[in-house]
N, C-alpha and C positions, 0 to 999 in steps of 0.2 A: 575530608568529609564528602559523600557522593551526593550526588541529588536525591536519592534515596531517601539518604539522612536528615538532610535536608528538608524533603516532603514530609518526614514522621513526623520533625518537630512541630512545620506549618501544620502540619493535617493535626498534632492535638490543641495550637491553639486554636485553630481555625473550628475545631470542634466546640472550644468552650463558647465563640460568639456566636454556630451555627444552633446551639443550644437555646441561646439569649435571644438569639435573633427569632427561632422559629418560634418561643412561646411568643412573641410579639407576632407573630405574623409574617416573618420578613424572610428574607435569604441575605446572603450577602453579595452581591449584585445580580443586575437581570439575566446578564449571561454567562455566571457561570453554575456551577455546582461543587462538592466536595463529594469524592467515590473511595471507597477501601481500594486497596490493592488486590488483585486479586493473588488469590492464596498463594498458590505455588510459586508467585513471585516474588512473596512478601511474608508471612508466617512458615507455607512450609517449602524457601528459599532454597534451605542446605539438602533437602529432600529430592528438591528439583535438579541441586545441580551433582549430585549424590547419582545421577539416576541419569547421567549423560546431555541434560538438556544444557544449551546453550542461545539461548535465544532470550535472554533475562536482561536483569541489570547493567549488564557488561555493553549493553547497544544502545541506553540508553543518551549517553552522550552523543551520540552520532545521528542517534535521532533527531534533537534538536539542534545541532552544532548548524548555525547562520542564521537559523529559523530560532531563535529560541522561543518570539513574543507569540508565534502563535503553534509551534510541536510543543514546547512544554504545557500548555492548555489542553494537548489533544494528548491525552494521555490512551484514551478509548482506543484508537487509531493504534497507538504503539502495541498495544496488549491483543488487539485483536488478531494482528500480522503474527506478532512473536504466536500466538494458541494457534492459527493457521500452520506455520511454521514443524510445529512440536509436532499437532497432528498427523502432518503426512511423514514426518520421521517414527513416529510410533509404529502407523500402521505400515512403515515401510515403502510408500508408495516411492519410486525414485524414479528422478528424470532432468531434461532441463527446466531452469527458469526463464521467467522474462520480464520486463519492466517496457511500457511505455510512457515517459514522461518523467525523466530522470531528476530534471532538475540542477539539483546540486547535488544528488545521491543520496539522499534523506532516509528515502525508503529502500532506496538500492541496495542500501547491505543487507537488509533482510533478504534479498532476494539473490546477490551475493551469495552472501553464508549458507544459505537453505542450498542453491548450488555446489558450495566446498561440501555440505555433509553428505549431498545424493549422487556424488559422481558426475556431475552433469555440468552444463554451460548456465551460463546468467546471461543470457541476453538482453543489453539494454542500450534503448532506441530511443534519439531524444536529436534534436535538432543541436543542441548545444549552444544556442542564439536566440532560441524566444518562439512567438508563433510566427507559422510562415504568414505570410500575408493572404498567399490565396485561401485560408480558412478561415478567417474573418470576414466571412459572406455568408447569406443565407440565415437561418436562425441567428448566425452567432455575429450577425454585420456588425452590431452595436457594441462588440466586446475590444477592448484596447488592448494595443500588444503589449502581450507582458513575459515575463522570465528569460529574459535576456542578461541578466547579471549572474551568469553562469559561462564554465567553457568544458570542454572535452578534456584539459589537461590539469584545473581543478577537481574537475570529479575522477578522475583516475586516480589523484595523489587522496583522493578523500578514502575513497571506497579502499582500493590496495589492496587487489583481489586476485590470483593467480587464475580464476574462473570465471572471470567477467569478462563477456566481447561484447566492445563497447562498437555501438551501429550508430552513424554520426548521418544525421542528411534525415529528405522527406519519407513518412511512412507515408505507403507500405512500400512505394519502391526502393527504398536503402533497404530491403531484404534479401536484395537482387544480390550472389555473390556475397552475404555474409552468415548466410545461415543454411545448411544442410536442408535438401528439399523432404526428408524425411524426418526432421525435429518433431519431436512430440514433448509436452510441456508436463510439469505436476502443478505446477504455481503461474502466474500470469498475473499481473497486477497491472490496472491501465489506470491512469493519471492524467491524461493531455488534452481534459477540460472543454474541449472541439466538438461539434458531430462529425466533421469529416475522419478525424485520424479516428474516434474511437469505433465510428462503424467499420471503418477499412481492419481496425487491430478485432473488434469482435468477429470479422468475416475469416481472420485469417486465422487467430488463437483457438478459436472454440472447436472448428475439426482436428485440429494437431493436440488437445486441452487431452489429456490422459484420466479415462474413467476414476469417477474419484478425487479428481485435481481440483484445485482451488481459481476461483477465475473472481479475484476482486478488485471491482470497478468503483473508483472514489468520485467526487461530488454528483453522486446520482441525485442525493435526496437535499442539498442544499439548497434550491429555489435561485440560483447564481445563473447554473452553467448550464442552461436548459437544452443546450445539447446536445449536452451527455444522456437527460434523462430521455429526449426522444428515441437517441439509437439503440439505446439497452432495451428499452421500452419496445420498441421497433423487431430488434431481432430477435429477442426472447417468447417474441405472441407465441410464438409456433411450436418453440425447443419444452422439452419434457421438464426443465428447472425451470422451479420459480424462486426471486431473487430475495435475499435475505439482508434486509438491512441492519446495520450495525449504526449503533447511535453514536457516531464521533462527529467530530465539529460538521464535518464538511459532506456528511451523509453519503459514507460506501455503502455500499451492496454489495454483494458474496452470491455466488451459487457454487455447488461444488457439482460437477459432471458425473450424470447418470452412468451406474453401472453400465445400462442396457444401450447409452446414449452412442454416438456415432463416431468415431473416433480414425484417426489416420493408421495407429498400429494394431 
């Protein structure tokens, strides 16, 4: 039985107490909620996968695998990457990927696989040890190191990806000598919670970011990692997108790059 299956049967009891609970007034706890599937994931599944996609159920495992207590709660997060995903395969847009803030590769296969379908590299840049130390200064003094209960040769056997070059060391210099000076991106997903790395990854992703390409930047709108929200906040005054948030746990935001916007090819 998949998690899937799983979820159907939670989600109709869970319906019968969300019934009970709201003529009282109630929910079933403060933080969370009950969401439908959305469709083409879920009613029109065989439709979906009828129709070439793969970006569905089949990733789900991998999504939570280490993380279960808090990916399987963010379900938003999963559903939002896979429709990011599907979209630049519809409209065809093809190129490489990238990932900053690997982790354990959670999200990585998304970024991965959207790489195996577009011909392109997945590039993914990650310390492989935690935060450096010199970026727990400045806004972010007061933050603790954290994700170091990862390595490079875990998340390689995780991911198992013919298209993934995996960039081990500090951004943005571990760029140096592992990535083509002409890369240009369709996808871009920055993670690494900092203001230093994720200004250095918006300076460097958004001109190489391919007209139309997806550029999603996670805990912008979580009140956590007030970092993050400065530098997005920071670089964006100026650029022609404005940022679109997506309500999952940990508060992404999305822009997708102006036709007309500026671009390296």
């Amino acid at each position: 039985m998949s998690i899937f299956d799983i979820a159907g049967s939670r989600l109709r009891i869970r319906e019968r107490f969300r019934k009970r609970l709201f003529s009282e007034g109630r929910t079933l706890r403060p933080d969370s909620y009950v969401s439908h599937l959305p469709d083409r994931y879920g009613p029109a599944y065989s439709k979906y996968l009828a129709s070439g996609g793969s970006f569905g159920k089949d990733l789900i495992e991998k999504y939570i695998a280490g993380n279960r207590y808090n990916n399987s709660g963010d379900l938003a997060r999963f559903f939002f990457l896979s429709l990011a995903c599907d979209q630049l395969l519809k409209e065809g847009l093809r190129g490489n990927t990238a990932e900053l803030g690997v982790y354990r590769g959670n999200t990585g296969v998304f970024v991965a696989k959207l790489a195996e379908r577009t011909g392109g590299q997945a590039y993914l840049f990650d310390t492989f040890e935690g935060f450096p130390a010199k970026d727990l200064s400045g806004i972010d003094h007061n933050k603790r190191f954290e994700f170091a209960d990862t390595s490079l040769q875990a998340v390689k056997s995780f991911i198992k990806s013919d298209s993934a070059v995996y960039v081990k060391g500090y951004f943005p210099e571990s760029i140096q000598g592992n990535v083509p000076d002409d890369a240009t991106f369709c996808l871009v997903h920055i993670d690494c919670d900092l203001y230093a790395p994720f200004k250095s990854a918006l300076e460097y992703f958004y001109p190489r970011l391919l007209p139309g390409g997806f550029m999603i930047m996670h805990d912008y709108s979580s009140l956590h990692w007030d970092g993050v929200e400065n530098a997005v906040d920071e670089f964006f005054r100026d650029k022609n997108e404005s940022l679109i948030p997506v309500p999952d746990k940990s508060g992404t935001v999305a822009i997708r790059k102006s036709r007309g916007g500026h671009s390296l090819r």
